[in-house]
N, C-alpha and C positions, 0 to 999 in steps of 0.2 A: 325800514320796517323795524320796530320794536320787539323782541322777542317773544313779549305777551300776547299782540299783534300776531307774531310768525304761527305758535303752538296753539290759537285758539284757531287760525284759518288751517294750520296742515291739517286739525283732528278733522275738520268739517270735510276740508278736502278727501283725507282719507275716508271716512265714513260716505260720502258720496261716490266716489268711482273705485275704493278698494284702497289696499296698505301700499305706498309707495308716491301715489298722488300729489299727496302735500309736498311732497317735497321735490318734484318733478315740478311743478309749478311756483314754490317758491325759495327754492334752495339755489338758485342763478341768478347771484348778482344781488341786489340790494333795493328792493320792489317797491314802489310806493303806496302806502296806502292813504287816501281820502277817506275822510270820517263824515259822518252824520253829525248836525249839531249836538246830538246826546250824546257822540263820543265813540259811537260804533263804528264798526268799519264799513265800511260803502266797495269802493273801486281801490286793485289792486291791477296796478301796471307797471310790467318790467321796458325794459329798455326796448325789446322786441315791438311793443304794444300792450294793451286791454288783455289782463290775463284774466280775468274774472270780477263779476258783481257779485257782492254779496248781498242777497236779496233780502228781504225782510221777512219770507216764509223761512228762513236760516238754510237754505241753500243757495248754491252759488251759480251765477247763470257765465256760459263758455264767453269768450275773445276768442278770437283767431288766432293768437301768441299763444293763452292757455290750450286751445286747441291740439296745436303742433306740438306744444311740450309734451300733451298728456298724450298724442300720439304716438311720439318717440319713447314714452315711458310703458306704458301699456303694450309689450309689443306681444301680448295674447291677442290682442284682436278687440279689448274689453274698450266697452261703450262707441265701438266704430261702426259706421255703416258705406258700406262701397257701392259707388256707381258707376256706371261705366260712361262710355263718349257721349253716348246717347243725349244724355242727362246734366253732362258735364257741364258746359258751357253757361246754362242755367242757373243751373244749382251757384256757380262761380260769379254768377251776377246778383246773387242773393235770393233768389228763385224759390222756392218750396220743392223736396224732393218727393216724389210720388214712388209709390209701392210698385209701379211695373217696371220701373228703374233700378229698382235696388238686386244688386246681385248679389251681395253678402250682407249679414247684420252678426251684432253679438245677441244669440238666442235669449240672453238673461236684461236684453232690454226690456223697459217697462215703458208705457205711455207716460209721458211726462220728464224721461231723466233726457238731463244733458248729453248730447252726441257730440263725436265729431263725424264729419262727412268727408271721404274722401274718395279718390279717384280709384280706379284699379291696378293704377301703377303705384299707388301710395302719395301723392302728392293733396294734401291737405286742400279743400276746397273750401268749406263753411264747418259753421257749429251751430245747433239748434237744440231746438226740444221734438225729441219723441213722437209721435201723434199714437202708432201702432207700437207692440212689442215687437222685436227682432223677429219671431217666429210671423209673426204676422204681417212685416213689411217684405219677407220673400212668400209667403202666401197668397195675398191679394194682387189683385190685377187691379184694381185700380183705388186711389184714395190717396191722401197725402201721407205720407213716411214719418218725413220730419217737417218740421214748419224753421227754415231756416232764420234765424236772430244775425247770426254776422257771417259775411264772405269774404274770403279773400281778399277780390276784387274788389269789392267795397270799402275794406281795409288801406287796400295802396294808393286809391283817390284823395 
């Protein structure tokens, strides 16, 4: 990855999940990025896997590499949503996580942002998009939470 490349994806990163991000995601190791034919960056993948798309609405959509990194970086709790056994197995097949599942969320979720999902023991399960706020995926009893994009499981196939 290019430098130019490195500090225009950390700002986005940081500016999407908080100060620390960007470089939680791309400060390990030497990341490849694929471009668009106009030159932009597309797919950014470390050694791990799929750390993130950079999408065309100029946000980044989660890997299950950048997942676990922003996991282990974030260790507030910020942008994570917990489920428990119940759920688990599901969610780890790439499943959709539902709101009567969810035991914890970060309250400053928004519908729409990047999560990671993970277990109650801490082990990383999928990463999606939002559907509910934090506050509203331990609220509801029923609806979907997150609408999972990649899993684990899916991953090691």
């Amino acid at each position: 990855m290019d430098e130019r490349d490195r500090a225009m994806l950390t700002r986005v990163a940081d500016y999407q999940w908080g100060a620390g991000a960007g470089e939680a995601l791309f400060a390990h190791g030497d990341p490849e990025v694929t471009h668009t034919s106009s030159g932009r960056p597309r797919q950014v993948i470390g050694d791990d896997g799929r750390l993130v798309t950079y999408a065309t609405d100029g946000r980044f959509t989660l890997g299950v590499a950048g997942g676990r990194r922003l996991d282990d970086a974030l260790t507030d709790g910020s942008y994570r949503v917990v489920v428990g056994d119940e759920s688990e197995p599901f969610v780890r097949e790439g499943r959709n996580a539902f709101a009567k599942f969810v035991s914890a969320a970060d309250p400053a979720i928004r519908p729409g942002d990047e999560v990671v999902l993970t277990h109650e023991r801490g082990e990383v399960l999928a990463v999606g998009r939002a559907e509910l706020s934090g506050r509203g995926m331990l609220d509801f009893e029923t609806g979907v939470a997150v609408f999972v994009r990649d899993s684990a499981e899916k991953e090691e196939t």
